[in-house]
N, C-alpha and C positions, 0 to 999 in steps of 0.2 A: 540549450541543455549544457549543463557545465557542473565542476565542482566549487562549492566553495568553503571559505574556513576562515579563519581571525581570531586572534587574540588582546584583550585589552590588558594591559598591566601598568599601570600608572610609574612614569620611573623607570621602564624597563628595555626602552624598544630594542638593544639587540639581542634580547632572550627570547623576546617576544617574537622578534626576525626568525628565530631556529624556530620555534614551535612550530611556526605559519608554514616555513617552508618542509621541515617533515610533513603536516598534513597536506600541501600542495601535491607532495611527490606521490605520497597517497593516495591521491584520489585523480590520478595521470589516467586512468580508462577512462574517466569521466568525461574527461578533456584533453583528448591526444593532440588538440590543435597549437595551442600555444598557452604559455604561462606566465601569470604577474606577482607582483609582492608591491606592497605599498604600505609605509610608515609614516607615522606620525610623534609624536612624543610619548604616547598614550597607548598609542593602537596600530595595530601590523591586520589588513587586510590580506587573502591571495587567494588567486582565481587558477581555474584551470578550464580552457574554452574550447567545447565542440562547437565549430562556427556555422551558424544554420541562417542567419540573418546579416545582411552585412558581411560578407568576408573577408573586408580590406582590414589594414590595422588600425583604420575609428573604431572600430567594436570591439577592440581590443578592452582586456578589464584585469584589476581593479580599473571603473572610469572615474576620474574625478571632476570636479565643477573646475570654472572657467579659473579660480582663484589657488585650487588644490586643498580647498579647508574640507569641501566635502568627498564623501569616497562610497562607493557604492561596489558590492559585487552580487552576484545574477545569476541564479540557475534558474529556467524556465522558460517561459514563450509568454509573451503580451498578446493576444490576439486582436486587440482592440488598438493595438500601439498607434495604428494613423489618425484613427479619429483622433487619441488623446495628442498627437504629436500636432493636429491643427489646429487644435483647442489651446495649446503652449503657444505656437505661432503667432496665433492670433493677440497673444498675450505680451509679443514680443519676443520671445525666446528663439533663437538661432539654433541649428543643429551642424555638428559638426560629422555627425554617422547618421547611417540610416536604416540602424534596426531599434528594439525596442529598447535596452540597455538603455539609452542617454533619455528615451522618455520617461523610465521611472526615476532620474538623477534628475531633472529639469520637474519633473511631475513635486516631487518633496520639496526643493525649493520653491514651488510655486504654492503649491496648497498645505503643505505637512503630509503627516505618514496619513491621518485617519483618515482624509480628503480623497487623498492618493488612494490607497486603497479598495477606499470605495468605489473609485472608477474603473479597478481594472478588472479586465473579463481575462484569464489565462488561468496558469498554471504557474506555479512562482515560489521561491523561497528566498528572500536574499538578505544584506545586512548594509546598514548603513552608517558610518562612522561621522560622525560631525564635530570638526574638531570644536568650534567658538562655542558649544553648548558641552564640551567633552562626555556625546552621548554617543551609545552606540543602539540603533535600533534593527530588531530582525520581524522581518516578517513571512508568514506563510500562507498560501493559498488558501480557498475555501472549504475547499473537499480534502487535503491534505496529499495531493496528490505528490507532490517534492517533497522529500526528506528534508529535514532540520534538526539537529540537533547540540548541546550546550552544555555544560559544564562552570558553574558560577560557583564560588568558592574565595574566602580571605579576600576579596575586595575585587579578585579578577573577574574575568568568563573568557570561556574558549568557547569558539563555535566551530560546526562544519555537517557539509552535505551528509557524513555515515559514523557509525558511532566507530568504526574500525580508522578511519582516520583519524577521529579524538584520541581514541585512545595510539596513536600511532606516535600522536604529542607527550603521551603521558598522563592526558586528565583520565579518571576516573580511578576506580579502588578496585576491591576485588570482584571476583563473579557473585552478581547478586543470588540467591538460593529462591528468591520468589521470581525471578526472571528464568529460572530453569525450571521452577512450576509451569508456567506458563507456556512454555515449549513440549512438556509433556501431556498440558492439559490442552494445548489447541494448535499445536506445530507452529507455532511463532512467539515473539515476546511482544507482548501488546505494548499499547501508547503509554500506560502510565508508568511503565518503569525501560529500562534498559540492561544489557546484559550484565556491564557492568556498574556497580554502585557508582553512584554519585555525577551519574549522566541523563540527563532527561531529554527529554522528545518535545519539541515547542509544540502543542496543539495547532491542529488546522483551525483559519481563517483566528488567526492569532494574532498580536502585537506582541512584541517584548521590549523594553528600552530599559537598560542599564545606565545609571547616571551616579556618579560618587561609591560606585559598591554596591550600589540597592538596585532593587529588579523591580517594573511593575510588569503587570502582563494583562490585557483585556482582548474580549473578542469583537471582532469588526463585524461579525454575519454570523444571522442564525438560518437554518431551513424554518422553511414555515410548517405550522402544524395540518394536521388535516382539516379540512373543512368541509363538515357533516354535512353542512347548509348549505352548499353549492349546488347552484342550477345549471354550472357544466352539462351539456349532455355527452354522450358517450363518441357520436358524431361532430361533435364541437371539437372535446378533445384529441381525434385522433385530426381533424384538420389540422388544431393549433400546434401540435405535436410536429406535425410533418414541415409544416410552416418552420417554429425554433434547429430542425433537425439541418434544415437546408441549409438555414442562417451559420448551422455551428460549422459544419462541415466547412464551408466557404472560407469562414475566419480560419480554421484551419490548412487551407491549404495553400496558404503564403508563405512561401521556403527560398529559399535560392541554393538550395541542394536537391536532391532527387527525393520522391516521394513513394513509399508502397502502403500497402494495407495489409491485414492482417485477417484471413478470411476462413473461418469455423464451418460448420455444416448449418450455425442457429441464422435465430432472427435478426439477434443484434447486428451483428458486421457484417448481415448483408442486407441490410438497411444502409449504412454505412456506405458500401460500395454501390448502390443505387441513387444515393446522395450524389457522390464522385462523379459516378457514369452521367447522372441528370447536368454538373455543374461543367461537365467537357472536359473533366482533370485527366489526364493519361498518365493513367495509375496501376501498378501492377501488384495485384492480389497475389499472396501467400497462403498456401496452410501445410502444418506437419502433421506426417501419417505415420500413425501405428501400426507396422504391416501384422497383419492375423489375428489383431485383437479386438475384441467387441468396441472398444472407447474410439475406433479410427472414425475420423468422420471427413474423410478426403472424400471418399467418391459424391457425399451430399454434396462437399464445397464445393468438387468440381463442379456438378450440374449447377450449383447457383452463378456459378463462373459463367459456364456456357448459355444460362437464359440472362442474366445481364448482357453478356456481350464482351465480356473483359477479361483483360489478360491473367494470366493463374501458373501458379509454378506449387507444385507442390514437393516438399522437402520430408525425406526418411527420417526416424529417427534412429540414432543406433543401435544396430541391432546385437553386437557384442556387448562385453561387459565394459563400463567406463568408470572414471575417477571421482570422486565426491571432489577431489580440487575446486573444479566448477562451481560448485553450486557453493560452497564454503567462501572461496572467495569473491564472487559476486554479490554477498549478502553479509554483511558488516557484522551479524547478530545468528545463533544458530537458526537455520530456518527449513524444516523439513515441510517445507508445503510442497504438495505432488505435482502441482500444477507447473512450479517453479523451473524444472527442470525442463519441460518443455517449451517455457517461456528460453530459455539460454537458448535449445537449440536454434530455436526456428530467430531467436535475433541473431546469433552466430553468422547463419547462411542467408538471413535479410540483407544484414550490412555490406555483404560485398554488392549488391547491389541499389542500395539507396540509404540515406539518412534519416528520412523520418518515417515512420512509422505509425496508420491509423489502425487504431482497433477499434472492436464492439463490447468495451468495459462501460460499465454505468448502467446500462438497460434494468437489469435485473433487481438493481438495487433500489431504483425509486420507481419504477411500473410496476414492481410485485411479480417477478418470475421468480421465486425459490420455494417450495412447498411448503416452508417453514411458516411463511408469509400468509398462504391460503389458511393453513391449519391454527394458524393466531387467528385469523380471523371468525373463522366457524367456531371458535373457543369461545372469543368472545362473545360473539351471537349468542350462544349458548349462557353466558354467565351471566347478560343484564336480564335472562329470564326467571335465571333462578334467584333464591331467598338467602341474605345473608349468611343463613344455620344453615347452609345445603355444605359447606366446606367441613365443617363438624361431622356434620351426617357421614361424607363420604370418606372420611378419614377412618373411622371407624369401618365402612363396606368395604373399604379398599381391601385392606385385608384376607377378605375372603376368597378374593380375584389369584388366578397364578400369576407370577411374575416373570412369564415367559411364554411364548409361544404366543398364539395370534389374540389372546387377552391383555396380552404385552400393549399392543397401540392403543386399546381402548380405555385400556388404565389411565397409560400417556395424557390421550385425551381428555378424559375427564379431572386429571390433575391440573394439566393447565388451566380450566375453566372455571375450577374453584380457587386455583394457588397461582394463574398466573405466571410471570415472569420467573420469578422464583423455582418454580417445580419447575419449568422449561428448560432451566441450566442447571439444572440437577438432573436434568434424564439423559446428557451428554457422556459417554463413556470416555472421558480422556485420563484422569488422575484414578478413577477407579481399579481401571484395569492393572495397573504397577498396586495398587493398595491391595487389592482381593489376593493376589499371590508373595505379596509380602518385595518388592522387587527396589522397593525403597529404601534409599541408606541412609546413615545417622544425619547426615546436612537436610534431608529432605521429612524425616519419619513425622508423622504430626503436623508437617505444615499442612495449612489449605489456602486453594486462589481465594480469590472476595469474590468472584461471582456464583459458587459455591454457597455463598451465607446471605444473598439475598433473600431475606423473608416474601415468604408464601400468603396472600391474601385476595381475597375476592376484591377488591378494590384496582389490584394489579390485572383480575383476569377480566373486570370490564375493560380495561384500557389497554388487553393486552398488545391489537395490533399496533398502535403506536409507540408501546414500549418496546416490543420486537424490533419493529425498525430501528429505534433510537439504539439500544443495545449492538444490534449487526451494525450500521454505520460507526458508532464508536470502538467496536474490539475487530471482528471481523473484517469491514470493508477499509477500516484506515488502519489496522495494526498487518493485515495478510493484504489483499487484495492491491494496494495499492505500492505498497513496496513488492509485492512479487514482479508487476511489472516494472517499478523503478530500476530497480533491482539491475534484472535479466538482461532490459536494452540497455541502460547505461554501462553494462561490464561489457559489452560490444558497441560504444559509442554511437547508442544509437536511440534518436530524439523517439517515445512515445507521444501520442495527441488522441485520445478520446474524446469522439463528438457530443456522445451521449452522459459524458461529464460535466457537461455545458450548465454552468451556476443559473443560466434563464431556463434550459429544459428541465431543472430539477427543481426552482424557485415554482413552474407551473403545474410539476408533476406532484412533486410532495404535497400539494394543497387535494389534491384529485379526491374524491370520496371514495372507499375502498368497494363500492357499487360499480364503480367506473374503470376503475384499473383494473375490478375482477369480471367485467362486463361477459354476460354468459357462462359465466363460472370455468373461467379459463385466467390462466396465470398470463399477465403483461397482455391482459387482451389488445389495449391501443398498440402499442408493437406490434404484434402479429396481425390487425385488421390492418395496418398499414404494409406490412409482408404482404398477406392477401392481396391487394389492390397492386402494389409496385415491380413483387415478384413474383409473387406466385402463391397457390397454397399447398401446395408440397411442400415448400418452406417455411411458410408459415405455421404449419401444425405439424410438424416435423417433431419427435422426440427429444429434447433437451439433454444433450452427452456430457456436455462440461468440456474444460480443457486441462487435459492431465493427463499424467503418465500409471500407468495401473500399477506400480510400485507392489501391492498385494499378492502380484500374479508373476512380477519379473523375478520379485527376490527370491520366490519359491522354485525357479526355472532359471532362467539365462543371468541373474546377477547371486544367484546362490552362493556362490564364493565369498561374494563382499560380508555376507553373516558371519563370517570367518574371527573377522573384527572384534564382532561381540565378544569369542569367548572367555574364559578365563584369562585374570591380569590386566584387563582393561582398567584405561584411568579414569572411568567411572567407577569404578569399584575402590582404585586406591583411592580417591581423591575423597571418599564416603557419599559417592550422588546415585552409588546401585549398591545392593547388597550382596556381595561375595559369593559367587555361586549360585543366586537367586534366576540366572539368565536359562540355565541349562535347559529345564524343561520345558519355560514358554518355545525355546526355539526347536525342541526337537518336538514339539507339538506341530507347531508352525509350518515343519518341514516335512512332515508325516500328513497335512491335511493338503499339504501345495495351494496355502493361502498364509499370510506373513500378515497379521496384523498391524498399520498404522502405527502403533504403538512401539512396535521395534524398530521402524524404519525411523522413528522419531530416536529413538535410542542411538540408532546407527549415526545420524548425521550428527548428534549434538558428540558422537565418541571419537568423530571426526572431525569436527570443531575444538573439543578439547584438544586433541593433539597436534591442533595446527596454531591455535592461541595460549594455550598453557591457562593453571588455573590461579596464578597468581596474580598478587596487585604489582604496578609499579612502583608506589610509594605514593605517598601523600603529595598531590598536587599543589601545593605552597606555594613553597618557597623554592621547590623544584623549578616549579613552571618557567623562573626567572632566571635560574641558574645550570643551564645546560640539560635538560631534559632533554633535548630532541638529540643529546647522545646516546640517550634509552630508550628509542623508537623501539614498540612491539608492534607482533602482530604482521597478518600479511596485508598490501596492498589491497586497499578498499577503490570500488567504483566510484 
């Protein structure tokens, strides 16, 4: 786990030197271990290295080839790295370290990027410079699990691990105004744009290679579709399931740092720590407790602690009032996800005691545990029964129906069944609620996000479950989910590894027929029949809490004060992104029901993000880029 960053400017290298080394110094939480810079005529890579593999200084990085033409830097874990390192061996190739780093630098020389690629099983973002081809190529994982991000422009690109350290260089332009939709409408800024203009997000399982000024970009990997036709049975899959889970866990638990877990009241991560305890790993489980409130879910962990067999620390959260610093600068981009802040803490009090960190991310997302999931699906059921003209029809009854109250979900329902995809992100309250009270100012009045104007059609609602999923994987699980965890451990130098992210347990899952994944008409049934069997079923049918801070209940109570922020003369208001006085009521509502709607604490963080970033541009990234930019480093230090 590490940062990385680079710049190419044809012409340039000691402007190129500054740029590299502002976002090196930027992204120092990333990698408090040690730091490099490497030039060439063309091109300035640098690294900054939490050392998890290898500790000597062969792992040190930027690493180059034996000749220094080629250059490579690394954020990630190979888990596969011995196989492929005996697979090079056998090819002749000598190594001089012995973590995974030199086998993806040996791996491109040997095969190229698309070769390469396709043989690695991890987690990965990195970039590779060659000089005799004057290419520079990046690439990213499958799942999108490592950040990436670029800045291409007048014949250069800048890259780097967070978009707070691009911009720390000076690439990008102003605050884009649909990237602050996007925070309002779902507490993050998705993958297809960035906070600031003129920075983009390399997609997961992505190529990019820059060659003369020009970019091309293709994808290495798709997830497979579902497969109607499968004679999986439901007993097959929860063996094969258990079988990939063991495999993944194993590959993960090769460190030569200290190792813990990350352990919930669910099914997922104590699957996970049942993996561990079965593989002999002497590993010690975490979980953070919410003392008094319903979301705590310590004493489940604990018991799953205690019927494993494994050690268990469980960590407070605060129960005072604290800073939005945290959570601002751990996250490059405004990012009010509730869950987030709980993520910081418990890697905070992780890290003094080990370096990597397993969780139970991924389950939910390809076995079908989120209700969103069951409810596409009985939609769909519903819609290859019905007639073309039944969506006409129901446009017209709908009407009749109230728009509230317990007619409220049956509406729902029957919208999606006829309209699909479409009506499904339209019955989300995110941009509506600032619209109904008018809360929007002149940068924002009239805009709307694009998933907003997805057309409504009976074509969308036969095929709804698989759009569902496609939609959540691409906004949901790679724009929030996977940078909350990046996020949180790396602002505490601390490696993440998800078993159940494992590109073979979702290459088998994704294909599952949704008979099988909803086996019994329960969500993530193979997970939890595998709970069943290994731990228990107290935990297996356990109620599903989430992991998150109740932000609704604290603002209204013990962080009361921080609404303080909101009021009048905030630079949302000057700035034109809230309208002048438009705050007043929602909060004294708010605070008269002692419940804070999502929607202000989205408010809250991004009025806290503006004051910590400011809402200007640097200037046009040119001819800057070359000419002392990294005098005009903004912004705070990014993970």
């Amino acid at each position: 786990m590490c940062g990385i960053a680079g710049h190419v400017a044809p012409g340039q290298p000691q402007a190129a030197e500054r740029t590299v080394a502002t976002m090196v110094d930027a992204l120092a939480r990333r990698g408090p271990d040690s730091q490099g810079i490497e030039s060439w005529p063309d091109a300035v890579l640098g690294h900054r290295r939490l050392a998890i593999l290898d500790l000597s200084d062969a792992g040190r990085q930027p690493m180059l080839s034996s000749d220094g033409q080629v250059g490579l830097v690394f954020n990630g874990c190979i888990y596969n790295f011995q196989e492929l390192r005996g697979e090079l061996e056998s090819r002749g190739h000598r190594f001089r370290s012995n973590g995974d780093t030199e086998v993806l630098l040996r791996g491109y020389q040997e095969w190229g990027i698309d070769a390469l690629t396709a043989r690695l099983r991890g987690m990965f973002a990195f970039a590779i410079w060659d000089q005799p081809r004057r290419r520079l190529t990046l690439a990213r994982d499958r799942l999108g699990v490592k950040p990436l991000v670029y800045c291409a422009r007048h014949g250069e690109i800048g890259f780097a691990s967070t978009v707070a350290a691009l911009r720390s260089a000076g690439f990008g332009g102003e605050i884009d105004p649909q990237a602050v939709l996007d925070v309002l409408e779902f507490g993050y800024v998705t993958e297809d744009r960035a906070i600031y203009g003129g920075i983009s997000k390399l997609p997961p399982a992505t190529i990019l290679e820059w060659s003369g000024g020009g970019i091309e970009q293709r994808r290495y990997w798709s997830l497979p579709e579902i497969d109607e036709s499968s004679r999986v049975t439901f007993e097959e899959a929860v063996e094969e399931t258990e079988r990939r889970l063991l495999e993944s866990v194993r590959l993960r638990l090769i460190s030569d740092v200290p190792i813990g877990a990350l352990l919930s009241g669910g099914v997922d991560s104590a699957l996970v720590c049942w993996a561990m305890r079965e593989l002999n790993a002497n590993v010690k489980a975490f979980t953070v407790r919410a003392p008094g409130d319903a979301s705590d879910e310590s004493a489940d962990a604990a018991h799953t602690a205690r019927t494993l067999g494994i050690s268990h620390e469980i960590i407070d959260m605060p129960d005072a009032d604290f800073s939005l610093d945290e959570l601002i600068g751990a996250y490059g981009e405004p990012f009010p996800c509730q869950s987030a802040q709980a993520m910081l803490w418990v890697s905070r009090s992780v890290k003094r005691r080990a370096t990597v960190l397993l969780t139970g991310d991924g389950g939910d997302d390809v076995y079908l545990g989120y209700p969103d999931f069951w409810n596409a699906w009985l939609a769909q059921r519903l819609a290859r029964r019905l007639p073309a003209a039944t969506r006409a029809a129901w446009r017209v009854a709908r009407k009749l129906l109230p728009d509230a109250g317990p007619a409220r979900r049956l509406t729902n329902f029957l919208n999606y069944a006829t309209g699909g995809l479409g009506e499904r992100l339209r019955a989300h309250d995110g941009l509506p609620y600032f619209e109904r009270r008018s809360i929007l100012g002149e940068k924002l009045a009239g805009r709307q996000v694009p998933q907003r104007l997805v057309p409504a059609s009976m074509e969308s609602a036969r095929r709804l479950l698989s759009d569902t999923l496609a939609y959540h994987r691409e906004v949901h699980f790679t724009s929030e989910f996977m940078p909350k965890v990046d996020g949180a451990t790396m602002y505490y130098a601390l490696e993440a590894r998800a078993p159940l992210l494992d590109q073979k347990i979702w290459e088998f899952a994704a294909a599952l027929p949704p008979e099988v994944r909803f086996h019994g008409n329960r969500l993530k049934a193979i997970l939890r029949e595998m709970a069943r069997r290994r731990v228990g079923p107290e935990v297996a049918f356990r109620k599903k809490q989430g992991f998150t801070v109740p932000v609704e209940r604290w603002l209204a109570d013990r962080w009361s004060a921080m609404l303080d922020r909101l009021g009048e003369g905030t630079i949302l208001e000057r700035d034109g992104w809230v309208r002048p006085g438009s705050l007043r009521e929602p909060l004294r509502e708010a605070l008269a029901a002692r419940w804070v709607p999502v929607q202000l604490w989205r408010l809250l963080v991004l009025e806290h993000w503006m004051e910590k970033n400011g809402s200007g541009a640097i200037g046009p990234p040119s001819e800057s880029w070359g000419r002392g930019m990294a005098g005009q480093a903004h912004g705070d230090a990014s993970p």
